[in-house]
Z-matrix of the N, CA and C atoms (Angstrom, degrees):
N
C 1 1.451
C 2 1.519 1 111.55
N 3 1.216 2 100.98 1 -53.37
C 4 1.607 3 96.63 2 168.85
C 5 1.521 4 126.79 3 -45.63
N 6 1.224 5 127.14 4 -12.91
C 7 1.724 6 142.35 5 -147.89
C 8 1.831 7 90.32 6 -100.09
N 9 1.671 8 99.57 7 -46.62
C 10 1.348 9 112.10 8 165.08
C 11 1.575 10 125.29 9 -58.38
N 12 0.793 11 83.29 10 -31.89
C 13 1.902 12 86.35 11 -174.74
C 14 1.693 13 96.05 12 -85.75
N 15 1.386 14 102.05 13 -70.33
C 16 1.794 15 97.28 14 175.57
C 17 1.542 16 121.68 15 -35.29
N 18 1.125 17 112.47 16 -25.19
C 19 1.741 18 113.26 17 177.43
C 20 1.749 19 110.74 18 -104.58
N 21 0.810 20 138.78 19 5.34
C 22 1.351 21 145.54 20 80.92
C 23 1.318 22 123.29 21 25.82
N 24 1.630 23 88.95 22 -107.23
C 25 1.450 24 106.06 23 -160.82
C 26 2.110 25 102.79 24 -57.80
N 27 1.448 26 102.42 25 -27.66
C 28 1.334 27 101.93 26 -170.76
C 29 1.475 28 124.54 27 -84.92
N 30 1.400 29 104.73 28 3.70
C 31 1.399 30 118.66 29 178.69
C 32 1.932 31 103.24 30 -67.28
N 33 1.303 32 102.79 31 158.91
C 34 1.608 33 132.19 32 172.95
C 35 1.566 34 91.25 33 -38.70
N 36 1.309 35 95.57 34 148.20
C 37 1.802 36 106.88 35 162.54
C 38 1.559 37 102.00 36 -71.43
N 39 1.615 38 110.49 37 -61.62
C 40 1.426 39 105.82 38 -177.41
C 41 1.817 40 123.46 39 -57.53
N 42 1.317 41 106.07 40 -32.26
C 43 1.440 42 105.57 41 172.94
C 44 1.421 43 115.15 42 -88.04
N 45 1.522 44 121.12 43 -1.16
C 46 1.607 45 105.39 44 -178.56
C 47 2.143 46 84.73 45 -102.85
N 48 0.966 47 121.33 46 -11.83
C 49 1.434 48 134.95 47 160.61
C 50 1.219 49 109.18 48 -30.41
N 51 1.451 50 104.65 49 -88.77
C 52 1.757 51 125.75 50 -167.65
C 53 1.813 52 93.61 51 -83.10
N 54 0.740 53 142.47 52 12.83
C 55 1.447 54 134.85 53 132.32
C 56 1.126 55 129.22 54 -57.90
N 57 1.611 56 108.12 55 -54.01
C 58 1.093 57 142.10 56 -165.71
C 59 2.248 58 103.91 57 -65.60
N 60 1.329 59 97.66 58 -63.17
C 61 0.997 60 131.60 59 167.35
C 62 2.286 61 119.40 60 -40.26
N 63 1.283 62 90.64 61 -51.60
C 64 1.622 63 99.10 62 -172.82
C 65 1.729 64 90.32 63 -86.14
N 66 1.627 65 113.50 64 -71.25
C 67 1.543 66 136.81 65 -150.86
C 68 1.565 67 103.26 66 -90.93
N 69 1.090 68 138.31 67 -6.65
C 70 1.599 69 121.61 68 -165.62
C 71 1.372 70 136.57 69 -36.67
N 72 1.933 71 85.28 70 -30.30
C 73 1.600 72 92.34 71 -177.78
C 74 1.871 73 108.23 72 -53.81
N 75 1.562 74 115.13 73 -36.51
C 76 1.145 75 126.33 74 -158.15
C 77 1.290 76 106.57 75 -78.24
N 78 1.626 77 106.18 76 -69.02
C 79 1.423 78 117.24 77 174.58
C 80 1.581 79 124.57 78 -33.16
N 81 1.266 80 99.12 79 -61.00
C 82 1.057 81 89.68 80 -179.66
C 83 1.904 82 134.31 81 -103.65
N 84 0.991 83 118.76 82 26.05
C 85 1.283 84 166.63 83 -165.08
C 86 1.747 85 80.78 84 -109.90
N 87 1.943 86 125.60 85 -105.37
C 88 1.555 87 112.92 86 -161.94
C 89 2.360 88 95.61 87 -57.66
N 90 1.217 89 133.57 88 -1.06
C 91 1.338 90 137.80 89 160.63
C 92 1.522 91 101.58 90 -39.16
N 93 1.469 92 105.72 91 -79.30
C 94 1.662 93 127.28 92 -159.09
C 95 1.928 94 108.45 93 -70.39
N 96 2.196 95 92.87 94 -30.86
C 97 1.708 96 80.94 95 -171.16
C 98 2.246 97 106.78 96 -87.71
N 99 1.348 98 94.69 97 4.34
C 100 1.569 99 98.47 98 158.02
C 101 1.086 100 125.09 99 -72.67
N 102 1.095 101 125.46 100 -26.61
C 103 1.614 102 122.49 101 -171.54
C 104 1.607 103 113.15 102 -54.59
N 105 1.406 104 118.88 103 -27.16
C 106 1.436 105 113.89 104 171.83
C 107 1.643 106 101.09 105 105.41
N 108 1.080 107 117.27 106 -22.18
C 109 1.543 108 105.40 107 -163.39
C 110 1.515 109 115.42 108 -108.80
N 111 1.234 110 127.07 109 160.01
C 112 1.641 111 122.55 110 -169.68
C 113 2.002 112 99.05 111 -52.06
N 114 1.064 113 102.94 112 -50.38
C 115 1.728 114 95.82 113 -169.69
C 116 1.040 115 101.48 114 -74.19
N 117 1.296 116 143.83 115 -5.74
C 118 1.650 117 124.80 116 -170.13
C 119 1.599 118 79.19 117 -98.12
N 120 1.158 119 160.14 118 -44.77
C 121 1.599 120 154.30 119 -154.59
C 122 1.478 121 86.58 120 -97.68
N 123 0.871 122 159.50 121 19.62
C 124 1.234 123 135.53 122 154.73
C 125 1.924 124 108.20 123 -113.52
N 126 1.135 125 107.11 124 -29.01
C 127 1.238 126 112.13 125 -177.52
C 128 1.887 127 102.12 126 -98.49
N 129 1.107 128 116.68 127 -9.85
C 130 1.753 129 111.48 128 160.55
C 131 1.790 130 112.71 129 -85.98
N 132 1.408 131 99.60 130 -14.41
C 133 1.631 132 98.97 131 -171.07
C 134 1.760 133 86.84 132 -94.37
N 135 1.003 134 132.11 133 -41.70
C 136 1.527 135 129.47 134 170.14
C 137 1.222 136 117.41 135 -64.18
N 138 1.342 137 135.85 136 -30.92
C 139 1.346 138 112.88 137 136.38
C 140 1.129 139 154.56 138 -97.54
N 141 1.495 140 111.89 139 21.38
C 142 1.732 141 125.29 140 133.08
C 143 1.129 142 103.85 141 -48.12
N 144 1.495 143 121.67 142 -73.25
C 145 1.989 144 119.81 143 -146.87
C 146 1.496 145 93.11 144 -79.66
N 147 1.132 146 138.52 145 1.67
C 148 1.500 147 116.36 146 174.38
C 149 1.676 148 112.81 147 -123.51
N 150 1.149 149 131.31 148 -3.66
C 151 1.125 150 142.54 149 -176.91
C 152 1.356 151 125.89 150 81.65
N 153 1.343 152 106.69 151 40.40
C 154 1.988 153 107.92 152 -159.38
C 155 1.451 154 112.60 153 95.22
N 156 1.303 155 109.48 154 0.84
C 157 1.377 156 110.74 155 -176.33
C 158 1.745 157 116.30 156 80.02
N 159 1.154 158 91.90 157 51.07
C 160 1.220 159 97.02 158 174.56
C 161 1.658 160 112.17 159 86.33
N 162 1.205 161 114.59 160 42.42
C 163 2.159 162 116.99 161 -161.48
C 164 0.892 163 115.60 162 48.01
N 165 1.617 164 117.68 163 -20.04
C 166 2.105 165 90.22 164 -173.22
C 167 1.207 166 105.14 165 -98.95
N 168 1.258 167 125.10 166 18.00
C 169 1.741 168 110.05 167 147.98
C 170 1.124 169 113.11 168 -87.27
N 171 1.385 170 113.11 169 -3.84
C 172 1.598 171 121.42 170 -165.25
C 173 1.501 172 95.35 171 -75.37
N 174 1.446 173 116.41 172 -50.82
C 175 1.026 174 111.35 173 -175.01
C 176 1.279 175 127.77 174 -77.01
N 177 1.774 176 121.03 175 -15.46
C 178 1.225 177 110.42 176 -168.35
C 179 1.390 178 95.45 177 -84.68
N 180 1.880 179 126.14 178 -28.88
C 181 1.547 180 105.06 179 -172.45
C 182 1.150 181 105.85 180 -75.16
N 183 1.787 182 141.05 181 -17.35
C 184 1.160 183 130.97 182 155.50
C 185 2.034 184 118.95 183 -37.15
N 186 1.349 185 105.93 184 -27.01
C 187 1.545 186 112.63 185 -150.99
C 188 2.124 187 78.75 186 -94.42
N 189 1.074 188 117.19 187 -32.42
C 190 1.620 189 115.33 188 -136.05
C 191 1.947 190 81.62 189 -97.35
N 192 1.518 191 112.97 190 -41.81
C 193 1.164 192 83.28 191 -178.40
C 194 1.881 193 113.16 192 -77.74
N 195 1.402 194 112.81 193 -15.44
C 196 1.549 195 102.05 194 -164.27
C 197 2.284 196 92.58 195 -62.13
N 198 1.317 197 92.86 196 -37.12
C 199 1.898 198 86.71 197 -171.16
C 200 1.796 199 108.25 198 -83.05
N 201 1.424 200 109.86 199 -20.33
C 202 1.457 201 100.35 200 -160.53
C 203 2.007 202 97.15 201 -106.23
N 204 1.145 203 95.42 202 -41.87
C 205 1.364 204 133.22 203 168.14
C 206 2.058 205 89.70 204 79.26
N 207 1.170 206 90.66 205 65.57
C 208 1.790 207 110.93 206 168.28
C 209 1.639 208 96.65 207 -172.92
N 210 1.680 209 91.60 208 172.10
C 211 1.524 210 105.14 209 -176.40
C 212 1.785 211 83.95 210 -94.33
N 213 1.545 212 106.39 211 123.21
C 214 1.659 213 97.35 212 155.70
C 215 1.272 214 120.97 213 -125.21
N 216 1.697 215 130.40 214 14.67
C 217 1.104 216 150.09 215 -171.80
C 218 1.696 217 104.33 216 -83.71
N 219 1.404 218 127.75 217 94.10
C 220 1.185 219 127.73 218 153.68
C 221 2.285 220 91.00 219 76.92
N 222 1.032 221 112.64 220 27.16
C 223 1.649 222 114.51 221 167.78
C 224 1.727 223 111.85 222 -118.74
């Protein structure tokens, strides 16, 4: 799982972008349920079933990778 997350984090700004952008719910959702730990799988499976939590996580990991260029919101 970790191999997943590390390839991830090492993707393109512009391609972890338009990932980010189309798929987030997904991306970053299996993002949070890599981390390995009880809260990172509970809060990546909550944002699968809710979509970012309702879009506005959608938008902030849209916002976090254009400045940080990673998800660092709650991952």
């Amino acid at each position: 799982m970790t191999e997943l997350r590390e390839a991830i984090k090492k993707l393109n700004m512009i391609i972890k972008l338009i990932l980010t952008i189309f798929f987030d719910p997904i991306i970053g959702g299996i993002y949070r349920i890599c981390a390995g730990d009880v809260k990172g799988i509970v809060i990546g499976i909550i944002w699968i079933v809710t979509g970012g939590v309702f879009g506005i996580g959608w938008i902030v990991d849209i916002v976090t990778v254009v400045i940080h260029n990673d998800y660092t919101v709650l991952a």
